[in-house]
ZADODREN-379883 format. One record per residue (C-alpha): residue in one letter; x, y, z; residue number from 1. Coordinates in pm, 1 decimal. Example, Ala and Ser with C-alpha at 12.3 -4.5 7.8 and 13.67 -1.06 7.14 Angstrom:
(pt "A"; (1230.0; -450.0; 780.0); 1) (pt "S"; (1367.0; -106.0; 714.0); 2) 
// end
This chain:
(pt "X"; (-4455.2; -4388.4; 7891.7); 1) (pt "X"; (-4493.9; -4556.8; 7576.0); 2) (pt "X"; (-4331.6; -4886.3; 7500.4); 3) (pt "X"; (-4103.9; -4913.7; 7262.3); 4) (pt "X"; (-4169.3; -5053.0; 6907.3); 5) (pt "X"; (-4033.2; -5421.5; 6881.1); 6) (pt "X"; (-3754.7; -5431.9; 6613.8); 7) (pt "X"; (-3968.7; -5639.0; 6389.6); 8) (pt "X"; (-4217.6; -5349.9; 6375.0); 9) (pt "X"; (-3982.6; -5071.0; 6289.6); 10) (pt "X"; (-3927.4; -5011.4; 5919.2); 11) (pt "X"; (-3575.8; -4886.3; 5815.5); 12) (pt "X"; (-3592.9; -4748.2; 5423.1); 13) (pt "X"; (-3364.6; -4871.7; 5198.3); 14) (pt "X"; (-3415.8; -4549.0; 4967.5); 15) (pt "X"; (-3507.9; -4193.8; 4985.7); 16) (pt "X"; (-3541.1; -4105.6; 4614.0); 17) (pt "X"; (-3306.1; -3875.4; 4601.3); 18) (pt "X"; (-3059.5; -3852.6; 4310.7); 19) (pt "X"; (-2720.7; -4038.5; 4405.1); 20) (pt "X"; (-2482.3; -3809.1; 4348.9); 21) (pt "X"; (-2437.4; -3402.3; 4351.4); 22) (pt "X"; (-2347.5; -3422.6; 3932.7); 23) (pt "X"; (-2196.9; -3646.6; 3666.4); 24) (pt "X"; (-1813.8; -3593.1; 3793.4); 25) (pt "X"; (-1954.7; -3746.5; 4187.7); 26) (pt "X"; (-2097.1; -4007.2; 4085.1); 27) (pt "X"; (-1809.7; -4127.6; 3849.1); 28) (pt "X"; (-1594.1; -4060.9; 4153.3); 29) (pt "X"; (-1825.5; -4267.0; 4369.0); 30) (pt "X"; (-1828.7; -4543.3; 4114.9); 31) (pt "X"; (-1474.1; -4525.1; 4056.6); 32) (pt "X"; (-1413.4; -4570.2; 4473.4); 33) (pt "X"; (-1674.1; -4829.9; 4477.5); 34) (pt "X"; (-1487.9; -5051.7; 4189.7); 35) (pt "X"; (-1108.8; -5003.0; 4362.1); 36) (pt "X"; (-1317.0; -5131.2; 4682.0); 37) (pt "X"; (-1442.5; -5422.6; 4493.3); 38) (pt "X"; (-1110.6; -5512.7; 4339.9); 39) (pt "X"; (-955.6; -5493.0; 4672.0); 40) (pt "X"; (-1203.7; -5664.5; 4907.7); 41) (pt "X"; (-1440.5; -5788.6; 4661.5); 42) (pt "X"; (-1252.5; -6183.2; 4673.5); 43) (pt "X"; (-1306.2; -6145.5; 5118.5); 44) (pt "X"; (-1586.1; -6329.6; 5321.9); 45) (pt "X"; (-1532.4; -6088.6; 5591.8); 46) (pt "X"; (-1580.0; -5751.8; 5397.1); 47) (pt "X"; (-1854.3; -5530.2; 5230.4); 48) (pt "X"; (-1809.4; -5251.6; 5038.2); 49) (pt "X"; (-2137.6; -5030.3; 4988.9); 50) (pt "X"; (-2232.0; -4669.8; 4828.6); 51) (pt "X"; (-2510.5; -4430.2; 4830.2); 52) (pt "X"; (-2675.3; -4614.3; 5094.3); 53) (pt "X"; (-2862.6; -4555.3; 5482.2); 54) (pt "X"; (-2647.4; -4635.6; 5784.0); 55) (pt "X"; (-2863.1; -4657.8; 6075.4); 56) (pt "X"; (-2706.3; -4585.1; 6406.2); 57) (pt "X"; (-3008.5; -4599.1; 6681.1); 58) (pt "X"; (-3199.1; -4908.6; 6708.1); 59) (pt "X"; (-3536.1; -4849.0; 6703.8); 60) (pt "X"; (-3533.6; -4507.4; 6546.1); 61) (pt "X"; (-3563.1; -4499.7; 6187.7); 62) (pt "X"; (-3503.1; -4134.4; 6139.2); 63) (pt "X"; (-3140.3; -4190.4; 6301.1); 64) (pt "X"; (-2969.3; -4241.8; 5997.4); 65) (pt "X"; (-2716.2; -4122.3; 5720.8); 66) (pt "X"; (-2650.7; -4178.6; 5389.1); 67) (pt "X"; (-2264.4; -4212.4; 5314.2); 68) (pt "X"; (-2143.8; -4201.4; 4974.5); 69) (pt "X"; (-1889.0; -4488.7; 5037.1); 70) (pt "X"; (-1850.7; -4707.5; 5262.0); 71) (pt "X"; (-1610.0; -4972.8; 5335.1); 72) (pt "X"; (-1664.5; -5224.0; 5668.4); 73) (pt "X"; (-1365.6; -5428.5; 5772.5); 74) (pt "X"; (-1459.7; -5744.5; 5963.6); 75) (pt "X"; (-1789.5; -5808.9; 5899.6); 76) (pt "X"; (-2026.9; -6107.9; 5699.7); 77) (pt "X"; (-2012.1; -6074.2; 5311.3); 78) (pt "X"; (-2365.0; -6036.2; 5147.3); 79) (pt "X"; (-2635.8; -5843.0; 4989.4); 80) (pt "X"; (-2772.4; -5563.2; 5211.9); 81) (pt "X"; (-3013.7; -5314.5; 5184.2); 82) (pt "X"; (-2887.3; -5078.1; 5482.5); 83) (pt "X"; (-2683.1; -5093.6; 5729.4); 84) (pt "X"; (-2761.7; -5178.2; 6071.1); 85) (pt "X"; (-2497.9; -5042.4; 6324.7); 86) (pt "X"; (-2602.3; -5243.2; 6615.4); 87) (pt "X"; (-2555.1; -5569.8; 6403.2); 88) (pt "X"; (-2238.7; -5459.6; 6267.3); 89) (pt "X"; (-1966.2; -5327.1; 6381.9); 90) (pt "X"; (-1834.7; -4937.9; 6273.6); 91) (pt "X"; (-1726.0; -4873.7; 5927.8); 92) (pt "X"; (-1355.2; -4904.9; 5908.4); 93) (pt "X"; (-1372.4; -4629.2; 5632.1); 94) (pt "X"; (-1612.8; -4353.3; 5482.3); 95) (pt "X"; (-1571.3; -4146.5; 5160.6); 96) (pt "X"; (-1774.1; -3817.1; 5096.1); 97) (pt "X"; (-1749.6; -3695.4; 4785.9); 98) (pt "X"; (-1852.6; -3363.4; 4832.5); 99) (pt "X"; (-1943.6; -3017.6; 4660.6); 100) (pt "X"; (-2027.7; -2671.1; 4785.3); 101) (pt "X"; (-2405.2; -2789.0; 4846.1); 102) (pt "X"; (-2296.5; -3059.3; 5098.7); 103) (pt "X"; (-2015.8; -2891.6; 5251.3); 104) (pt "X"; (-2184.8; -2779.7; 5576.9); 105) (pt "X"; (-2277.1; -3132.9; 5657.0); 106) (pt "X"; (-2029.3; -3356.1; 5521.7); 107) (pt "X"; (-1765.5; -3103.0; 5755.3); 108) (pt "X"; (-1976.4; -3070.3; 6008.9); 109) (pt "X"; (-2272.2; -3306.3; 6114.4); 110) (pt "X"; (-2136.9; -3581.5; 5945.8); 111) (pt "X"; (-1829.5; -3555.9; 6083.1); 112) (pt "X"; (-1896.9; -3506.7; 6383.5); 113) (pt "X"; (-2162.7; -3815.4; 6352.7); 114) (pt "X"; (-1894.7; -4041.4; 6212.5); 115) (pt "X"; (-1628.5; -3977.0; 6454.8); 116) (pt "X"; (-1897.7; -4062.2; 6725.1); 117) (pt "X"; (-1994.9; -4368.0; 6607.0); 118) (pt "X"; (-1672.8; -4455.0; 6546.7); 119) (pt "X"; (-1586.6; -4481.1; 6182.7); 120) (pt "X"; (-1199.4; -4560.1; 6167.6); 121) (pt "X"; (-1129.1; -4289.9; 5905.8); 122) (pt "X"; (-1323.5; -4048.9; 5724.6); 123) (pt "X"; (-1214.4; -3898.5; 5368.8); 124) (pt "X"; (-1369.8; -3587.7; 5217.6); 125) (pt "X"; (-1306.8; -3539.6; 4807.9); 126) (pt "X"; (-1443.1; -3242.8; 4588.7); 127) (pt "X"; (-1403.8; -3328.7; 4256.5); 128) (pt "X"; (-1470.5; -2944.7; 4122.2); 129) (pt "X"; (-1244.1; -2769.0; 4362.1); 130) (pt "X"; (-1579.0; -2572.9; 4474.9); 131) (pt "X"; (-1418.4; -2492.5; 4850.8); 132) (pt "X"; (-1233.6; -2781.6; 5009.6); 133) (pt "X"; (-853.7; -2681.9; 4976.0); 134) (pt "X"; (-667.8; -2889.6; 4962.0); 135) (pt "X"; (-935.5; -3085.4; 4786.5); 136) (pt "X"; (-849.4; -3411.0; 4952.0); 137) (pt "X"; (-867.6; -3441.6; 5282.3); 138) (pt "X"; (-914.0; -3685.9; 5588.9); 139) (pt "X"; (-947.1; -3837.5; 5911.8); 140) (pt "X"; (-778.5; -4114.5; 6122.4); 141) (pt "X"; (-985.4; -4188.9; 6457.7); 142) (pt "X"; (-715.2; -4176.5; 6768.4); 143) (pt "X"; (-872.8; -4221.2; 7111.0); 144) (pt "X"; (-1184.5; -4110.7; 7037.7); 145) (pt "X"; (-1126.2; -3872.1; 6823.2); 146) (pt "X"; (-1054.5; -3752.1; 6435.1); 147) (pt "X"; (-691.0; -3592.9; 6370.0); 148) (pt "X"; (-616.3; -3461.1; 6013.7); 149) (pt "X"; (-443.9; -3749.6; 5770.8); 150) (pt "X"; (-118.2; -3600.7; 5675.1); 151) (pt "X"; (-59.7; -3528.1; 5287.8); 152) (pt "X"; (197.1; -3656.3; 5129.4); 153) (pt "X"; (484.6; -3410.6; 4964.0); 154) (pt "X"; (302.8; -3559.0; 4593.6); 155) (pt "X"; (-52.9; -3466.0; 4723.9); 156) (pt "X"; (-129.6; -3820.9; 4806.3); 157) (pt "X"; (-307.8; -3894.4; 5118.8); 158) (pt "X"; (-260.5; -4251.9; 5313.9); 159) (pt "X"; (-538.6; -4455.5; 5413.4); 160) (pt "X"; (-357.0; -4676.8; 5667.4); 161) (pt "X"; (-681.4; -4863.2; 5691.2); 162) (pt "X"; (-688.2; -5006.3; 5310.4); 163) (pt "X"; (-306.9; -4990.7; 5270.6); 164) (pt "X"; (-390.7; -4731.5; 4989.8); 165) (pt "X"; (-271.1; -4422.9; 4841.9); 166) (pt "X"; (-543.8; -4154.8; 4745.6); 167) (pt "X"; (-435.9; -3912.9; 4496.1); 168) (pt "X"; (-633.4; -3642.9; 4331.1); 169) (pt "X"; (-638.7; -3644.5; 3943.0); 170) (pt "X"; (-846.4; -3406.9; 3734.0); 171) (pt "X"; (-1210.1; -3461.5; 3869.5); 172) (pt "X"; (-1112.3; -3794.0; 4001.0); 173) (pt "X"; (-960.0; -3972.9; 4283.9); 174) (pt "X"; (-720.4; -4240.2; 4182.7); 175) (pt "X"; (-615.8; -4527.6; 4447.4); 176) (pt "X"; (-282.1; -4718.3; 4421.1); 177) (pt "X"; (-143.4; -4996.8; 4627.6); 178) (pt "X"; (95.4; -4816.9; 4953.1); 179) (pt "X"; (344.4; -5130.1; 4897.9); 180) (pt "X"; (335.8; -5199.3; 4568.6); 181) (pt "X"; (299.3; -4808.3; 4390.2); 182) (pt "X"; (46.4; -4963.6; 4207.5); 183) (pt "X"; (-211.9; -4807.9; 4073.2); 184) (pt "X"; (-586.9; -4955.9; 4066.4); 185) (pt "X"; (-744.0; -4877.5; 3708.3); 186) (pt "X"; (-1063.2; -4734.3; 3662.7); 187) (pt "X"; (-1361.8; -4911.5; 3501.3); 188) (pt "X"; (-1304.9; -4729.0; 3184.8); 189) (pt "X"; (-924.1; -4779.1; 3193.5); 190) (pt "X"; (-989.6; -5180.0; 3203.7); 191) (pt "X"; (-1217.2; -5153.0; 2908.3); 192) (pt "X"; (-969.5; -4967.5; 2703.6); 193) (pt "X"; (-730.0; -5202.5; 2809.1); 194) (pt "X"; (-943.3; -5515.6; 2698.6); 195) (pt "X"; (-969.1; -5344.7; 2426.0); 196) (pt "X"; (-596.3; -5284.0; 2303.0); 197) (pt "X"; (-531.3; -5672.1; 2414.1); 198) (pt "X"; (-852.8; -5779.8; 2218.4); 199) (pt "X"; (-727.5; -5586.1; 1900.7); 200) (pt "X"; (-321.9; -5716.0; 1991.5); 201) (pt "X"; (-413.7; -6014.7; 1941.5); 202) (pt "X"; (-625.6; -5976.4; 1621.5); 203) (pt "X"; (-349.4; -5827.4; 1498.8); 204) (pt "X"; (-82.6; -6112.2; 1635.6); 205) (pt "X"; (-341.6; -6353.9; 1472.3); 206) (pt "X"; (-357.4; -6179.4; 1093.6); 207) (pt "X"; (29.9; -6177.0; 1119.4); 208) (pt "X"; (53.1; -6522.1; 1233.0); 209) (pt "X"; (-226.6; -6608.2; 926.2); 210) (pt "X"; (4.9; -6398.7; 701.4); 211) (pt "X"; (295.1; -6604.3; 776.1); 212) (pt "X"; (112.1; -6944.1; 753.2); 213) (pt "X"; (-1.7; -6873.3; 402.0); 214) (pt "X"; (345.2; -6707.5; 305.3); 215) (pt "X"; (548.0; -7027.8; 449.0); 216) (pt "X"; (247.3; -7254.6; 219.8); 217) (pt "X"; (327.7; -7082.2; -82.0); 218) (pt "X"; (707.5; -7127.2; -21.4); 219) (pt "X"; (646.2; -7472.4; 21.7); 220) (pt "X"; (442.8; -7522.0; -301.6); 221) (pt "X"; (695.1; -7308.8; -501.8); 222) (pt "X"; (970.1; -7519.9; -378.9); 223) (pt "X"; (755.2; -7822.0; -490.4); 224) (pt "X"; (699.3; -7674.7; -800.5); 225) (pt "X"; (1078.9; -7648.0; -860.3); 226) (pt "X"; (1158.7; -8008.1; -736.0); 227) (pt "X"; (935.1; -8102.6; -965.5); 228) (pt "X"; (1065.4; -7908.3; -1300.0); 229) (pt "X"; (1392.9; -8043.4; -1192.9); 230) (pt "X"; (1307.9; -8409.6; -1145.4); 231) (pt "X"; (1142.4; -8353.7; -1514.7); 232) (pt "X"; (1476.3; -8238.1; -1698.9); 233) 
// end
């Protein structure tokens, strides 16, 4: 029998070379997910939000692995890693698929079935394009051992009980909002926009405010003007 490599002499990739997501609309999704995560977690020592990334599940065996699209992990040390090592960390608490009709058959199937074995808390399955997932937002809450469907919500929204957030399908993308508050999270390219209203708000307040400074100066030299004429009579 041969011994088995020692850890130190097992490589585990951090990259396949394989495009990251399925077409434009995943990826934004992905990205979009990725950012809420951030926003959310992003300020925790004990969090780590990842995407597009291997999760290695058998020590030792480098070919044991998967790449989830997101990935949030609850309870664990905050810094910059490569992959994910399941027997140094604990399961994720929560994994997003964004899928499409080229990765249903594994994202509902092996993947699933992977991810409820290793014990992912819940598992969330999006497709962006409608291709074949109906609804198109779907998910899983682990329950002794085992995945049971994730109610939807009479306005399509689907609770993550995990993050405390709302998913809700709009358009090609997947918005998240706050359970308790009914707030939403904004997208990357919603904060922009709204940088950029403030940003030109307060040009704006500024000119008027300029406007009214050099209106209120020529007041005051007019009124000068007319002391003076009087003082001269």
């Amino acid at each position: 029998m041969s011994a088995l490599p020692l850890e130190q002499e097992v490589e585990y990739p951090t990259s396949d070379g394989q495009p990251m997501a399925e077409s434009p609309f995943h990826a934004r999704v992905m990205t979009d997910l990725l950012f809420g995560l951030q926003t959310r977690y992003g300020a925790l020592a004990d969090a780590w939000e990842g995407i597009n990334f291997f999760l290695y599940y058998e020590k030792g065996n480098p070919k044991a692995r998967v790449s989830p699209d997101v990935m949030l992990a609850k309870g664990v040390a905050r810094w910059d890693r490569q992959n994910y090592l399941l027997w140094k960390e604990r399961p994720p608490s929560l994994i997003v698929e964004v899928t499409s009709r080229k990765t249903r058959r594994k994202d509902t199937g092996p993947k699933k079935d992977l991810y409820e074995r290793i014990g992912v808390e819940e598992y969330i399955l999006f497709d962006p394009l409608g291709d074949y997932l109906r609804p198109p937002l779907q998910g899983y809450r682990l329950l002794r051992g085992r995945y049971q469907p994730l109610p939807l919500a009479e306005d399509g929204t689907l609770l993550s009980r995990t993050t405390g957030l709302r998913m809700k399908s709009e358009g090609h993308r997947l918005r998240l909002i706050d359970a308790a508050t009914g707030e939403a999270l904004l997208w990357p390219d919603e904060i922009e926009a709204a940088k950029r209203e403030a940003e030109a708000a307060l040009r704006e307040a500024e000119a008027r405010a300029q406007a009214a400074e050099a209106r209120a100066r020529a007041l005051e030299e007019e009124l000068k003007r007319i002391r003076g004429a009087q003082q001269g009579r």
